[in-house]
N, C-alpha and C positions, 0 to 999 in steps of 0.2 A: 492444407492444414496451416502451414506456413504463414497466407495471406488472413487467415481467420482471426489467428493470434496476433497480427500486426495489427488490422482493422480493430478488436477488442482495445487493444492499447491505446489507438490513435482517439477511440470515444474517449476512453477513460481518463485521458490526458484534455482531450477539449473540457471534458466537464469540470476536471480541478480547475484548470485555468480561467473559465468562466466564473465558475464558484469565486474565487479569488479577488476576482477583475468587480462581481458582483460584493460584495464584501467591503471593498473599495470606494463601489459607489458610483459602479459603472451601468447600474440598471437605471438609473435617474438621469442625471444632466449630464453622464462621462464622467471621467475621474484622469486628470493629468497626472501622468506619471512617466518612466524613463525605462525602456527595458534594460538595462542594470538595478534599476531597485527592483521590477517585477521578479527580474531570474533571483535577487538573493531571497524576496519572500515564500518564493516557490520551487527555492534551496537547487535554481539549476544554472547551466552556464547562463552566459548573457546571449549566446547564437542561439540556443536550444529555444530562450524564451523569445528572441527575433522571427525563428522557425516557425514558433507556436500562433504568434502572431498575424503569422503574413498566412497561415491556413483557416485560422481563425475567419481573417477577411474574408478571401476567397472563397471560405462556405455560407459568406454573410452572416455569418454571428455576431461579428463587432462591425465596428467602422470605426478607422483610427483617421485623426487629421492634427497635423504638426502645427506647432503656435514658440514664437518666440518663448513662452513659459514651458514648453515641453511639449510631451505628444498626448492629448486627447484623443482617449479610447472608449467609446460607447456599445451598450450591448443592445443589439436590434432586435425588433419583436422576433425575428426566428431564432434570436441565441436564448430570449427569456422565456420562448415556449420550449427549447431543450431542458432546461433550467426547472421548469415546469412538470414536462414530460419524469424525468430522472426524478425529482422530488415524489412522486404520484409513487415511480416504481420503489424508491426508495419506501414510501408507508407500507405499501403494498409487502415487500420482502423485510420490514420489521414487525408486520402484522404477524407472519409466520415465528416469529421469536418467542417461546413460548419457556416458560418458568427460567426465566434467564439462560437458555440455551440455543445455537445460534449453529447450522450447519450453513459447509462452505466446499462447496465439490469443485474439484478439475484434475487436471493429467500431471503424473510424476516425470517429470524431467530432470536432465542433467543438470547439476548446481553449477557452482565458476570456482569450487573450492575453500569459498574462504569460511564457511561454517567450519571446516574441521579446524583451521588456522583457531579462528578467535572461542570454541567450543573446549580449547584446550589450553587457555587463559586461565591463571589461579585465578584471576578478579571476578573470572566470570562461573566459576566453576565451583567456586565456595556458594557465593551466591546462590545460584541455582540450587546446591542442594541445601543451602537453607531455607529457601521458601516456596522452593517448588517439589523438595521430599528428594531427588537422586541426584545422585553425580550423573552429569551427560556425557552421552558417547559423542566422539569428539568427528562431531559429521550433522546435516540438517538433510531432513527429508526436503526437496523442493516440487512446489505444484504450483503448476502455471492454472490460473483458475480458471472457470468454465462458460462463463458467462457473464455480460457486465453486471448482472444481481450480484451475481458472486464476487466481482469486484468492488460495489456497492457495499456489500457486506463488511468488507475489507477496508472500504473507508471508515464504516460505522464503527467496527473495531479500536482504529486508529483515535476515536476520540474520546474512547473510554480509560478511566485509570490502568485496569490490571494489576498484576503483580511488576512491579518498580525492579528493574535489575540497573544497579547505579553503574555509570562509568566511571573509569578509575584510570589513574596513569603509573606507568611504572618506569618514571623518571626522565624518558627518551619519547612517550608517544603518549597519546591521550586516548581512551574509548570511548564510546559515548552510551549513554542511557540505552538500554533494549524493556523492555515491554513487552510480559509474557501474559500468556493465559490459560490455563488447563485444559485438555482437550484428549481423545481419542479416537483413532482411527479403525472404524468394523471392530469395534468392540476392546479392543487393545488400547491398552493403558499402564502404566501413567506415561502420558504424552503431553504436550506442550505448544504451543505456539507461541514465536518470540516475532517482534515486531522492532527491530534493530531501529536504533533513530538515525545511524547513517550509514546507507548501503548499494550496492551496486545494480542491486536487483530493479525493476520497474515494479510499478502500482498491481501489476496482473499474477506477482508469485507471492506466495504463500510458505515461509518456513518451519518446520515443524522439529524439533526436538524431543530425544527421550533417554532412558539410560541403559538402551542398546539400539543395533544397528537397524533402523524400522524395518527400507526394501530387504533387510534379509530376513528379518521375523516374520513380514508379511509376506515374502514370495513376493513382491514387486517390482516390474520391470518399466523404464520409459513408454509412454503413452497410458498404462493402465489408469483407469479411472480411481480415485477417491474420494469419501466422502469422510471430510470432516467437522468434528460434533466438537463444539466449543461452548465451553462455560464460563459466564460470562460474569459470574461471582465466584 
């Protein structure tokens, strides 16, 4: 299971980084550029995006070659039929999106804590039950998702408005922006999905908010499957 969930990630991460590199204007003539501005556009170290790169190569999706101007990085016909392929599933898994509603399934796993930390922020906590109707309980459901669709999904998510939860400082630290959306899990409601704009998590989890304890409302334990129903107005 272990290796399942690495392998989902390690796509999920080639396709942003391609997306990006393509963006750029690496499907054409290359696009010169320096892994320190890559890692800050794609908000990661500058080894992480070295990493990304040199496996990039190696599965022959780019081909990089260094020039006194910098490093020229091109995407080869097998990175733009990825590109391709993911585009296709992408229509495909938004054809299923129907009256603006958008399910998203995978496994409840153990969080790393810090939803209950920033869940129990005034900044974030007025908020919340201003525009999303409850005070939240100060914890997140976490789901590592099911499938790259379902990661997919999750991209698609990310470039919609939603409901605006502002970041705020309280003199010593800054938070940043979260990005919610209405949602229910087998029927139970009112739930939430927040989409933190800086977090520790990878591309593959999925946080869910509500204003009580979900795994105890649901009877849910690590590995159980769920499926959830987002709305997307």
């Amino acid at each position: 299971m272990k290796k399942k969930w690495s392998s989902l990630r390690k796509n999920a991460e080639d396709l942003i980084v391609l997306l990006v590199l393509a963006e750029l204007g690496a499907l054409a003539k290359g696009v010169v550029t320096s892994t320190n501005k890559l890692a800050k556009t794609l908000g990661m170290s500058q080894q992480t995006a070295s990493r990304k790169l040199r496996e990039l190569e190696r599965k022959g999706l780019i081909i990089r070659e260094v020039k006194p101007t910098g490093e020229t990085i091109k995407i080869t016909d097998a990175g733009a039929s990825t590109l391709m392929e993911y585009r296709d599933r992408l229509q495909k898994v938004l054809g299923k999106v129907r009256k603006g509603i958008i399910t998203i399934r995978g496994y409840v796993v153990k969080g790393l804590g810090e939803g209950k930390y920033y869940m129990s922020l005034k900044g974030y906590v007025v908020q919340v039950k201003e525009k999303l109707g409850f005070k939240p309980y100060p914890g997140t459901l976490n789901i590592k998702l099911k499938t790259v669709d379902d990661v997919l999904k999750k991209l698609e998510l990310l470039k919609l408005p939603g409901i605006l939860i502002k970041g705020f400082s309280n003199g010593t630290r800054t938070y940043g922006d979260v990005k919610a959306f209405r949602a229910e899990i087998n029927g139970m409601k009112p739930l939430a999905v927040v989409l933190p704009e800086r977090t520790s998590h990878g591309i593959d989890i999925l946080e869910v908010i509500a204003p009580f304890n979900i795994r105890e409302k649901l009877k849910l334990n690590d590995g159980d499957e769920v499926a959830v129903t987002i709305y997307l107005q």
